[in-house]
FIKOLZA-1660 file (N, C-alpha, C; in steps of 0.1 Angstrom, whole numbers, plus 5000, padded with zeros to 4 digits):
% residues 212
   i   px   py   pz ch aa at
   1 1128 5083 4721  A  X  N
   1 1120 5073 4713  A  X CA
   1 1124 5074 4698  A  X  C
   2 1135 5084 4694  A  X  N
   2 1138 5090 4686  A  X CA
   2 1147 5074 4675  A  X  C
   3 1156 5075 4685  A  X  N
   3 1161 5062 4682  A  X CA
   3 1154 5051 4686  A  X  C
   4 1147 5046 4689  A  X  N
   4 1142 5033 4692  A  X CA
   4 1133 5030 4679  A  X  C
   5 1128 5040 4672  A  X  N
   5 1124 5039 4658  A  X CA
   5 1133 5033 4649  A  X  C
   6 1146 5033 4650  A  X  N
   6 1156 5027 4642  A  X CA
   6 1156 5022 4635  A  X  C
   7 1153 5012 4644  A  X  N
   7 1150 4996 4637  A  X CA
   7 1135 4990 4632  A  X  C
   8 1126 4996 4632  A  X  N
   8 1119 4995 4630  A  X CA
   8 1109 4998 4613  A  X  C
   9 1098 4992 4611  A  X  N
   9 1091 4994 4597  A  X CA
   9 1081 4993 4600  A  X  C
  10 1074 5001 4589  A  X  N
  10 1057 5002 4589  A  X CA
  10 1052 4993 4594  A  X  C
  11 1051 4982 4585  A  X  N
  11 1044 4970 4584  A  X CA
  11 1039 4966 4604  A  X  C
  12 1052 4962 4611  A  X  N
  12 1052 4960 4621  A  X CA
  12 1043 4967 4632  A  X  C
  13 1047 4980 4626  A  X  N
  13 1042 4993 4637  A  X CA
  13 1025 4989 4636  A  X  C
  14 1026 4987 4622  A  X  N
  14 1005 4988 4617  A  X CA
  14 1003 4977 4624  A  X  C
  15 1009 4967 4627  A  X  N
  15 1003 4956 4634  A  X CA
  15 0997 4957 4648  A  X  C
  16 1010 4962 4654  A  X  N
  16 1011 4971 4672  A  X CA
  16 1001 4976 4672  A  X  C
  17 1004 4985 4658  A  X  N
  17 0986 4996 4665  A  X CA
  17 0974 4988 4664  A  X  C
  18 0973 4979 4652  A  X  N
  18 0960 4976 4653  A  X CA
  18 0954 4964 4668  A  X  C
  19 0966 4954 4670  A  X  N
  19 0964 4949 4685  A  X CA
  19 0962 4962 4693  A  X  C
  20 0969 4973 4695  A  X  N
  20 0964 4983 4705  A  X CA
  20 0949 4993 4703  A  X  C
  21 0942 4988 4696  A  X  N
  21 0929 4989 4695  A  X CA
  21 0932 5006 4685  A  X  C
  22 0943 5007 4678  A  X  N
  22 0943 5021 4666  A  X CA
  22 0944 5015 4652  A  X  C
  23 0930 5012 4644  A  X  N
  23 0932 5003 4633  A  X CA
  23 0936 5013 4623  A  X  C
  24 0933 5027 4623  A  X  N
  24 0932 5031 4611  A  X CA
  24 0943 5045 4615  A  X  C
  25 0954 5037 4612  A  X  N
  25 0965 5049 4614  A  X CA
  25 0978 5049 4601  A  X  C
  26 0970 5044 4593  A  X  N
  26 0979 5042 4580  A  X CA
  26 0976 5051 4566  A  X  C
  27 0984 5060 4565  A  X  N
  27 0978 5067 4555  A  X CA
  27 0979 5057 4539  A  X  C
  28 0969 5065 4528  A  X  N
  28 0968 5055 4516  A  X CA
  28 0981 5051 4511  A  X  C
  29 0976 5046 4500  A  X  N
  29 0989 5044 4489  A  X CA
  29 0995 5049 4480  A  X  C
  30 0982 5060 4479  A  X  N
  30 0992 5071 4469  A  X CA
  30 1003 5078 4478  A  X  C
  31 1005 5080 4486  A  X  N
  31 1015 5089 4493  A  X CA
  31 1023 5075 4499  A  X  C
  32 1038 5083 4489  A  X  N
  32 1047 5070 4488  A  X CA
  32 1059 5074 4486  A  X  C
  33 1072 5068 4487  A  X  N
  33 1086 5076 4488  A  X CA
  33 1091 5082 4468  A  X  C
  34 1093 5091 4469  A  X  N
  34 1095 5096 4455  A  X CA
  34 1110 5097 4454  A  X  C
  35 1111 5093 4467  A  X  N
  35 1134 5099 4464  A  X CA
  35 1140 5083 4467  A  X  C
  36 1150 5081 4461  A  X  N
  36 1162 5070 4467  A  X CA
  36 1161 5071 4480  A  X  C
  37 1158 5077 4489  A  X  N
  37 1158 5079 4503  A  X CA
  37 1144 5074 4509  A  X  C
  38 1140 5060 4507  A  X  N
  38 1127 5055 4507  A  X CA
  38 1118 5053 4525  A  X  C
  39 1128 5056 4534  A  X  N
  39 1131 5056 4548  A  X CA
  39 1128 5073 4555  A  X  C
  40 1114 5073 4565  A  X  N
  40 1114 5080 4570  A  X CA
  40 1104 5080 4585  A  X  C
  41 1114 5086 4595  A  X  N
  41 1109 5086 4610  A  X CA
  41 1113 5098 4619  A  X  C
  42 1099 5100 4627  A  X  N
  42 1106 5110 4634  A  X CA
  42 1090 5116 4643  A  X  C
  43 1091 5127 4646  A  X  N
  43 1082 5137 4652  A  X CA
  43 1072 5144 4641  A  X  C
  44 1064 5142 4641  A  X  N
  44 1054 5150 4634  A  X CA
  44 1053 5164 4636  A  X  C
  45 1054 5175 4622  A  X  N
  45 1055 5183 4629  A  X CA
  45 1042 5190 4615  A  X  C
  46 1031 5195 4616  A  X  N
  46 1022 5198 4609  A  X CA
  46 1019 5211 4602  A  X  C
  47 1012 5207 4590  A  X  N
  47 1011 5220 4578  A  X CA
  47 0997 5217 4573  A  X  C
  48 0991 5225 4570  A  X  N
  48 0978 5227 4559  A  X CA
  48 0978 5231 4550  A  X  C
  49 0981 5229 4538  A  X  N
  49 0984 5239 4524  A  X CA
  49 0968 5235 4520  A  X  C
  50 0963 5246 4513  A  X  N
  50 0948 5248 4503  A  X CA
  50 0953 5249 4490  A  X  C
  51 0944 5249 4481  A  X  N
  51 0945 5254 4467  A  X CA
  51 0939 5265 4469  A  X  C
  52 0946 5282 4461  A  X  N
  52 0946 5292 4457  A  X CA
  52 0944 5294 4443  A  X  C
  53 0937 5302 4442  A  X  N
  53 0939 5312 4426  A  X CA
  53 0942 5321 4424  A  X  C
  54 0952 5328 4428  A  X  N
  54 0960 5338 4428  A  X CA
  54 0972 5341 4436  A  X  C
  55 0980 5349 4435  A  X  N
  55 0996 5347 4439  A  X CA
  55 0990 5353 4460  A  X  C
  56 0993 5350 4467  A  X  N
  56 0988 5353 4480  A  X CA
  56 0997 5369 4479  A  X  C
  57 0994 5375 4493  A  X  N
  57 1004 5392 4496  A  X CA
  57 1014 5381 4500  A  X  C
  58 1018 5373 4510  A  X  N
  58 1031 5366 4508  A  X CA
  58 1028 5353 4508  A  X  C
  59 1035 5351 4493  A  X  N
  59 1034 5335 4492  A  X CA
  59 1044 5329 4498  A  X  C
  60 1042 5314 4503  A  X  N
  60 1058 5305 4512  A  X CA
  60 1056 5306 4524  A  X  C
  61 1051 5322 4529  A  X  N
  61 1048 5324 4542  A  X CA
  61 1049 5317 4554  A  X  C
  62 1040 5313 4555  A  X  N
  62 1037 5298 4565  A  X CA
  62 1047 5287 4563  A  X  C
  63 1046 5282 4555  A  X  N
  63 1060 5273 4550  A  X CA
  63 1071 5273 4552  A  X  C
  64 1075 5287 4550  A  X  N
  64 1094 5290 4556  A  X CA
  64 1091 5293 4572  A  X  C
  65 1082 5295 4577  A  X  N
  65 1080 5297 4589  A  X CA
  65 1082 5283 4598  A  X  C
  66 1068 5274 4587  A  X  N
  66 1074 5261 4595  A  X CA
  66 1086 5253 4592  A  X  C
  67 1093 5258 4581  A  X  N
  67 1106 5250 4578  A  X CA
  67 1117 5259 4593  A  X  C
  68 1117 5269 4593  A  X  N
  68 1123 5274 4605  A  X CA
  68 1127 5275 4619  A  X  C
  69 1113 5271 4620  A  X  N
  69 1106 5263 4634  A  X CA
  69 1107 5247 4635  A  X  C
  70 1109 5243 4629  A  X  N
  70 1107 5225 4627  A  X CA
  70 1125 5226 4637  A  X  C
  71 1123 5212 4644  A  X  N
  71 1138 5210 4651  A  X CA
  71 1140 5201 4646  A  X  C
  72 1154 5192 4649  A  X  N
  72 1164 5182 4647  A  X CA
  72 1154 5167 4654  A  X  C
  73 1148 5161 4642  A  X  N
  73 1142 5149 4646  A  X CA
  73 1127 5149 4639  A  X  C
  74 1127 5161 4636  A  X  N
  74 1112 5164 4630  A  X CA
  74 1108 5164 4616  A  X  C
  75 1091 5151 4614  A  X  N
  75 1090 5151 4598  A  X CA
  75 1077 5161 4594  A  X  C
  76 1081 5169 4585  A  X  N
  76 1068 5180 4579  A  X CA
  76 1055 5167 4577  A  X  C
  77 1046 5170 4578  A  X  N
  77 1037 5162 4573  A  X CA
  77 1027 5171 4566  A  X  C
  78 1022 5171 4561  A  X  N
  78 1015 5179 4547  A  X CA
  78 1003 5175 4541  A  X  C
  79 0995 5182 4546  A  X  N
  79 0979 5177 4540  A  X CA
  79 0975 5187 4530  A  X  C
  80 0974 5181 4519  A  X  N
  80 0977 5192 4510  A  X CA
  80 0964 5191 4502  A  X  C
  81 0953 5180 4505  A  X  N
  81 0944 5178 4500  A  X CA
  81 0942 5168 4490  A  X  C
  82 0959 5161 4484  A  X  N
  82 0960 5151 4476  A  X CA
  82 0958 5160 4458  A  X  C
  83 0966 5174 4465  A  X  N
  83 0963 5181 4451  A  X CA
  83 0974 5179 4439  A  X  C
  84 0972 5181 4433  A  X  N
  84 0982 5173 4418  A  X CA
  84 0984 5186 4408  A  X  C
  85 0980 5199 4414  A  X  N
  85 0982 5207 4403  A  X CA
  85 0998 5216 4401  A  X  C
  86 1005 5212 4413  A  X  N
  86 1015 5222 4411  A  X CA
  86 1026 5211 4419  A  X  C
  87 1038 5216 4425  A  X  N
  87 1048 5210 4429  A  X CA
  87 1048 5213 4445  A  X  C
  88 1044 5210 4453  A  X  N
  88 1043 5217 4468  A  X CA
  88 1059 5219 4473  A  X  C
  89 1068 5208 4470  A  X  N
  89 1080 5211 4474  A  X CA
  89 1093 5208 4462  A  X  C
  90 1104 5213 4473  A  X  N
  90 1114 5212 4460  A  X CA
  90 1127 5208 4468  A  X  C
  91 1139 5211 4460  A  X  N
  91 1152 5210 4461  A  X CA
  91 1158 5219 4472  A  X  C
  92 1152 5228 4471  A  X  N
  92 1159 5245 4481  A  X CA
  92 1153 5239 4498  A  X  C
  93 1138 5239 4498  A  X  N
  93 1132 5233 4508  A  X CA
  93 1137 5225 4518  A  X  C
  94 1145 5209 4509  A  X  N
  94 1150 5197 4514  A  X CA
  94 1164 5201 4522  A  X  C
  95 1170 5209 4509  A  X  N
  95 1183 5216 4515  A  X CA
  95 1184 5220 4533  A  X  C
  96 1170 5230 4529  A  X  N
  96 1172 5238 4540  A  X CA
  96 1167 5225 4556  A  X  C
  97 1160 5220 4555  A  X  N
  97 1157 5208 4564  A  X CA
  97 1168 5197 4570  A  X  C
  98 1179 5198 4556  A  X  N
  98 1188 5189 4561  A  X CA
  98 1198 5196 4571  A  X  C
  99 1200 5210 4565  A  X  N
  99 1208 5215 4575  A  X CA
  99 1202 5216 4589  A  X  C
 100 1190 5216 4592  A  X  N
 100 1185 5213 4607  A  X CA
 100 1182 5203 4608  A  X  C
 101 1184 5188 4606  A  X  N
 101 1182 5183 4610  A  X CA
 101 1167 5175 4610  A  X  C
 102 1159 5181 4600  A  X  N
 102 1146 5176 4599  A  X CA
 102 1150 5163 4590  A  X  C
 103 1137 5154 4596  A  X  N
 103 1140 5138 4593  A  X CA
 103 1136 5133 4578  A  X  C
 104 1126 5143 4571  A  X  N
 104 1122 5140 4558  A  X CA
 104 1106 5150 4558  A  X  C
 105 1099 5145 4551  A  X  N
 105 1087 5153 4541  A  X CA
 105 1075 5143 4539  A  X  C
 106 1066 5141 4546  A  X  N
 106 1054 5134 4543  A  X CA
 106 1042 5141 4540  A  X  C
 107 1036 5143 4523  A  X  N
 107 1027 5152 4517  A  X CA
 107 1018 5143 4508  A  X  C
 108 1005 5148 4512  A  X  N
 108 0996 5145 4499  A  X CA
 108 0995 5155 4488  A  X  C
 109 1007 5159 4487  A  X  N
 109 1013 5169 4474  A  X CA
 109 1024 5166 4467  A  X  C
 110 1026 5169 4454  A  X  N
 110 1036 5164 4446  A  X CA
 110 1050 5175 4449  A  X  C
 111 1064 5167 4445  A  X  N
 111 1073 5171 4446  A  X CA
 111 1081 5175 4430  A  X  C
 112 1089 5186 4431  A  X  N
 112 1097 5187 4418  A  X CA
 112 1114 5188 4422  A  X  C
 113 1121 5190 4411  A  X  N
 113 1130 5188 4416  A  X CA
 113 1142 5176 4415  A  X  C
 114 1135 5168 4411  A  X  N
 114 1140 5150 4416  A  X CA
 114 1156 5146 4410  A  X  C
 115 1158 5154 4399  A  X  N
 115 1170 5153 4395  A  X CA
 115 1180 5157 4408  A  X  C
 116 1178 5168 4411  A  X  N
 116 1186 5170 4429  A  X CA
 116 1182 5160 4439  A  X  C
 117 1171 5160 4445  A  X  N
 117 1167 5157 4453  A  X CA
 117 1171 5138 4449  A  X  C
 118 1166 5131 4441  A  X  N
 118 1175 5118 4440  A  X CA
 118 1193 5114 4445  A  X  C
 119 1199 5129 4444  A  X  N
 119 1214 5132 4450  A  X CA
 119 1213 5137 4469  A  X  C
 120 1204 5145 4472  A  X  N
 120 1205 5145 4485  A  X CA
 120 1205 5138 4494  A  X  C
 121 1195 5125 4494  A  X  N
 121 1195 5117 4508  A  X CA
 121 1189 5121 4510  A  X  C
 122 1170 5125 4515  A  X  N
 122 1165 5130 4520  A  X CA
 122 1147 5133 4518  A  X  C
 123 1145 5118 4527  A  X  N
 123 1132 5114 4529  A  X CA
 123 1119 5127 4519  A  X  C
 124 1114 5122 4507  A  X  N
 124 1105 5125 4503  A  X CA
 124 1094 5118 4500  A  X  C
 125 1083 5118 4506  A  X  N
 125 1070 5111 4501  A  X CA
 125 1060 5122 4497  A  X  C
 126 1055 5120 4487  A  X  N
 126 1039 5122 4484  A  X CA
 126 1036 5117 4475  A  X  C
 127 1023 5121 4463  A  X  N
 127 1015 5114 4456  A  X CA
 127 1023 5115 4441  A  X  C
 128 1030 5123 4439  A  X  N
 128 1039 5124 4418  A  X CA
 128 1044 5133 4423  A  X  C
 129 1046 5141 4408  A  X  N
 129 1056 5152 4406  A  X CA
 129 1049 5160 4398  A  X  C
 130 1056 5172 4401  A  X  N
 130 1052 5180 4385  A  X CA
 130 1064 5193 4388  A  X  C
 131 1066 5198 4374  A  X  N
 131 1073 5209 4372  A  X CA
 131 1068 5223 4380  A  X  C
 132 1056 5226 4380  A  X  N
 132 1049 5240 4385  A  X CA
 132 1052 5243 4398  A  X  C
 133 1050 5253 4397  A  X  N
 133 1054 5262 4411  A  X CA
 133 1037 5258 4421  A  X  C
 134 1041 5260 4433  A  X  N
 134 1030 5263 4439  A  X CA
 134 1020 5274 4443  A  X  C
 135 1033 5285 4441  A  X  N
 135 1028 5299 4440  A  X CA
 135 1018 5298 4431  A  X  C
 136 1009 5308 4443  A  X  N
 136 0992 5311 4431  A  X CA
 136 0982 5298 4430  A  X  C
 137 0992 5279 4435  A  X  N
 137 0982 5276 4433  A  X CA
 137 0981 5267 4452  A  X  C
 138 0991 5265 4456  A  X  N
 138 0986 5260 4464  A  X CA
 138 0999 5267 4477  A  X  C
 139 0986 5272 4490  A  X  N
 139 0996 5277 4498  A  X CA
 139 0995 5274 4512  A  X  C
 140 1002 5275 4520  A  X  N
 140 1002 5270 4537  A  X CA
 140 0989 5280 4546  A  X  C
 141 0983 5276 4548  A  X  N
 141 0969 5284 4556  A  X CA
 141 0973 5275 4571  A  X  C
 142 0977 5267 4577  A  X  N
 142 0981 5265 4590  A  X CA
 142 0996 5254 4593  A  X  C
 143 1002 5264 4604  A  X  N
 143 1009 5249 4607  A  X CA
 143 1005 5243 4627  A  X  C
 144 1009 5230 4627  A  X  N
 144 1014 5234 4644  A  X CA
 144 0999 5227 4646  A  X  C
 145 0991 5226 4636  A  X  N
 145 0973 5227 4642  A  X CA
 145 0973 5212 4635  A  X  C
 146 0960 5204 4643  A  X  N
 146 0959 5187 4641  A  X CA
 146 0955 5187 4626  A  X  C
 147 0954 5177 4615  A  X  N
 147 0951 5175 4609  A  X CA
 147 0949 5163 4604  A  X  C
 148 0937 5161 4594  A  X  N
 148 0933 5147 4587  A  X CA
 148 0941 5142 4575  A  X  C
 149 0944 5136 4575  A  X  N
 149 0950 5129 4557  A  X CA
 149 0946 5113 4558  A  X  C
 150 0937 5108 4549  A  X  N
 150 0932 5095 4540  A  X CA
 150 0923 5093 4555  A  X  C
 151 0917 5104 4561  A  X  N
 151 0911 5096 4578  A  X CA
 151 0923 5090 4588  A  X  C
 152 0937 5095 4588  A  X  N
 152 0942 5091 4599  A  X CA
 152 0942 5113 4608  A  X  C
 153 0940 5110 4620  A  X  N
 153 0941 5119 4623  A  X CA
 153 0957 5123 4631  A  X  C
 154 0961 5136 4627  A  X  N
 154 0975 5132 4638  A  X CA
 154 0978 5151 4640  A  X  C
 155 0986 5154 4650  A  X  N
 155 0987 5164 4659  A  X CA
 155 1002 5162 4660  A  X  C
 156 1008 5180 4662  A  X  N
 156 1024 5180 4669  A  X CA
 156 1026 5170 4679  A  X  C
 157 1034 5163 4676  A  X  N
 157 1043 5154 4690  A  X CA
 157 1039 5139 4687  A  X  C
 158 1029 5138 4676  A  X  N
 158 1029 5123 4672  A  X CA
 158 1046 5123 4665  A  X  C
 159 1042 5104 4661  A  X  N
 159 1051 5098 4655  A  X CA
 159 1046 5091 4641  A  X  C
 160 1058 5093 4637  A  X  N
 160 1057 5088 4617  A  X CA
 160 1067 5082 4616  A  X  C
 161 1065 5069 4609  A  X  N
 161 1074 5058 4600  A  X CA
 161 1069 5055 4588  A  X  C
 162 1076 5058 4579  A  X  N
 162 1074 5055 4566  A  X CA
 162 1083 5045 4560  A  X  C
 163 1079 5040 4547  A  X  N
 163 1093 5031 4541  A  X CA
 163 1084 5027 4533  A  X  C
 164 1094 5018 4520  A  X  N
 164 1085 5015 4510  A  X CA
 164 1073 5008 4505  A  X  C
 165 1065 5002 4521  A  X  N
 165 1051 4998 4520  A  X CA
 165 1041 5010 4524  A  X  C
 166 1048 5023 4528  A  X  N
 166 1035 5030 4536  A  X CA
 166 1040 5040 4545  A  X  C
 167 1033 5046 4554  A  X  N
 167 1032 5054 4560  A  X CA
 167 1021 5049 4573  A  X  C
 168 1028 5054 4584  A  X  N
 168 1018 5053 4596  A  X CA
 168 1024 5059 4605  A  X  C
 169 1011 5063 4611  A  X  N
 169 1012 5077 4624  A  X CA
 169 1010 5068 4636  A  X  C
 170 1021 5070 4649  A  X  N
 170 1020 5068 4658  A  X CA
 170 1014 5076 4668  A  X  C
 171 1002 5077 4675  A  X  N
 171 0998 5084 4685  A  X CA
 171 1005 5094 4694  A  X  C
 172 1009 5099 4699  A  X  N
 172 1016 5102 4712  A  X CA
 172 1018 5097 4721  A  X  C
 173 1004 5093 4727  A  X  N
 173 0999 5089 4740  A  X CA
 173 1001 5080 4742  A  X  C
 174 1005 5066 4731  A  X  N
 174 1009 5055 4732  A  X CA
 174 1021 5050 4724  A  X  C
 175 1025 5059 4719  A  X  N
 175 1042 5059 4713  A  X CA
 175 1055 5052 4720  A  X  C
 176 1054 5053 4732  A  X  N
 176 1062 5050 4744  A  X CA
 176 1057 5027 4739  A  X  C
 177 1046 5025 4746  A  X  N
 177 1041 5014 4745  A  X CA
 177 1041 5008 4730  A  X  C
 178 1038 5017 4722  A  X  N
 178 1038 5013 4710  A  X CA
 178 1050 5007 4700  A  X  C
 179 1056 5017 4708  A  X  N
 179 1070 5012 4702  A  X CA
 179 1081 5002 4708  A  X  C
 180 1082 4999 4723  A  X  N
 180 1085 4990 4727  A  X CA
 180 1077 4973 4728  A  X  C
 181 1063 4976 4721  A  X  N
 181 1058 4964 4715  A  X CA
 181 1066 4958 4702  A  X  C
 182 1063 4968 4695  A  X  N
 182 1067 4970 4678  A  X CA
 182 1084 4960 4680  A  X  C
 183 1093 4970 4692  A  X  N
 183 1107 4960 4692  A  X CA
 183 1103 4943 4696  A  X  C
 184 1100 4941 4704  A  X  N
 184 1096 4926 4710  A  X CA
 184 1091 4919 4701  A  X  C
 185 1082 4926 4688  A  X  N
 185 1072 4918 4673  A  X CA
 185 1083 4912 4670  A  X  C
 186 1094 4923 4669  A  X  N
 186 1101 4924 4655  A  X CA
 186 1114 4912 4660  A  X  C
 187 1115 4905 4675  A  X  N
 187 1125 4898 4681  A  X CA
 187 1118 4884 4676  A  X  C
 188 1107 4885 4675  A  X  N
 188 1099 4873 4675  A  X CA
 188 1096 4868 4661  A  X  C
 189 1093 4877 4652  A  X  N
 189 1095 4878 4637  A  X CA
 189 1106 4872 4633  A  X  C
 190 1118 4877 4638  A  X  N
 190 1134 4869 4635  A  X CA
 190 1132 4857 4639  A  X  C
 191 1128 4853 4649  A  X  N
 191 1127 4835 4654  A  X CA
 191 1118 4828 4644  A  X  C
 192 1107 4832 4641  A  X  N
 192 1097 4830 4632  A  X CA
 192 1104 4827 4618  A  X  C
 193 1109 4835 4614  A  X  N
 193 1116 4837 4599  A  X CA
 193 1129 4824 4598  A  X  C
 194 1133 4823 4611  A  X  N
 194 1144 4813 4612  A  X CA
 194 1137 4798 4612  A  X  C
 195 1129 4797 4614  A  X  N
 195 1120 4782 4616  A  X CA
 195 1114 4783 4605  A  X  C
 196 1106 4792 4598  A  X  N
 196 1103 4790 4587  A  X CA
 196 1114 4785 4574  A  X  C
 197 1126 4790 4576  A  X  N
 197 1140 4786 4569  A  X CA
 197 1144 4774 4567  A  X  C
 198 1138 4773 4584  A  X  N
 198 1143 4762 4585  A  X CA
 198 1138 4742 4583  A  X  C
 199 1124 4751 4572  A  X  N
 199 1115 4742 4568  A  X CA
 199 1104 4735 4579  A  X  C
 200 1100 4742 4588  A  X  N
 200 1090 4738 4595  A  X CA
 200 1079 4742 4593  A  X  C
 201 1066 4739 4590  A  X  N
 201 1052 4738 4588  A  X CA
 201 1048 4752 4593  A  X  C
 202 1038 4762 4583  A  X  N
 202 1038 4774 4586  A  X CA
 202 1025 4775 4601  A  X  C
 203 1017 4763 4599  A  X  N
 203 1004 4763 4607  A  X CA
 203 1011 4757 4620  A  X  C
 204 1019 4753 4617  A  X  N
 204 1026 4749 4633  A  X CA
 204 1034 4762 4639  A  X  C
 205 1044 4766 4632  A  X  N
 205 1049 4780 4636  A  X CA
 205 1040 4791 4637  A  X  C
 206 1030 4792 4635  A  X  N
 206 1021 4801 4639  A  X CA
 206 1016 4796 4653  A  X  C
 207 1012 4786 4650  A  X  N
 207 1003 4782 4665  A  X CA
 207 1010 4784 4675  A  X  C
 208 1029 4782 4673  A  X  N
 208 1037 4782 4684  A  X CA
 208 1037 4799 4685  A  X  C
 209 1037 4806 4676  A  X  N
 209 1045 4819 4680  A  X CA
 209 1030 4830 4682  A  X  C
 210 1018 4826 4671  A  X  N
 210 1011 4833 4665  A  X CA
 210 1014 4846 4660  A  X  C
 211 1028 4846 4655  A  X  N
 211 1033 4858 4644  A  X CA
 211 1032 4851 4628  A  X  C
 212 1026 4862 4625  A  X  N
 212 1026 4855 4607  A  X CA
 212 1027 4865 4595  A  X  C
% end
């Protein structure tokens, strides 16, 4: 299913789900692409970072653990709380992801770094940036375990498509369905888009296709 995401974009997928009776699988708008690399899909693979006040006995811990663990196809996703006080990720991090193969970084935490990371290639979203370290202030307390971000809920083995409207989490259980709808939208969108070009009446191409 890995590839069958390909071709595909938010927009479309959020439609699929919401005809498949999943309206609320879109995370907000603050969490948005922060790199030239505005394109990201793959396997959900999950983290919990908290805010701390003090340096932990090992800080990263969790985090290199799940950077190590993560396989070829897989996007971090990061509920971080939507915290703004430090940099949750960086340049070294991305590095190390590309060399396995992970597909990009979806966080409601800020990233630093950008002067590299604009040169990598490699899917970053969250909410800003900042210079600060995370050490002491924000640190990984779980990976691998289900988590909430903006009320979408998602677990290991979902799916994620991001791009520059958004973010949305594909279920598991209907990933398979979901995604071979999403292709068929998106065949019908092209016909749609060609009649509309082609100066025909929007209320009539709707009625004929009901894509809009």
């Amino acid at each position: 299913m890995l590839d069958q995401l390909a071709p595909l974009y938010s927009a479309v997928v959020a439609d699929v789900l919401d005809a498949h009776g999943y309206p609320n699988q879109c995370l907000g708008p603050s969490v948005r692409p922060l790199t030239p690399a505005q394109r990201v899909a793959g396997r959900v693979f999950t983290l919990k970072a908290e805010v701390v006040h003090a340096v932990p006995e090992h800080p990263y811990a969790l985090e290199m653990a799940a950077i190590d663990a993560a396989q070829t196809g897989d996007v971090l996703v990061v509920d971080a709380g939507h915290d703004l006080s430090c940099a949750f990720w960086g340049e070294l991090l991305s590095t190390a992801c590309v060399a396995k193969g992970v597909q990009g970084v979806v966080m409601t935490g800020c990233s630093r770094d950008l002067w590299a990371l604009n040169r990598l290639g490699f899917p970053v979203f969250g909410i800003g940036c900042s210079p600060a370290d995370s050490k002491g202030r924000l640190d990984v307390t779980a990976i691998r375990e289900p988590i909430v971000i903006d009320g979408v809920a998602t677990k290991q083995g979902d799916y994620i498509l991001g791009d520059c409207d958004g973010v949305v989490i594909i279920p598991e259980e209907v990933a398979s369905e979901v995604i071979r709808a999403a292709l068929e939208k998106i065949s019908g969108e092209n016909t749609v888009r060609e009649e509309l070009a082609a100066g025909a009446p929007v209320a009539e191409v709707f009625q004929k296709h009901g894509i809009l």
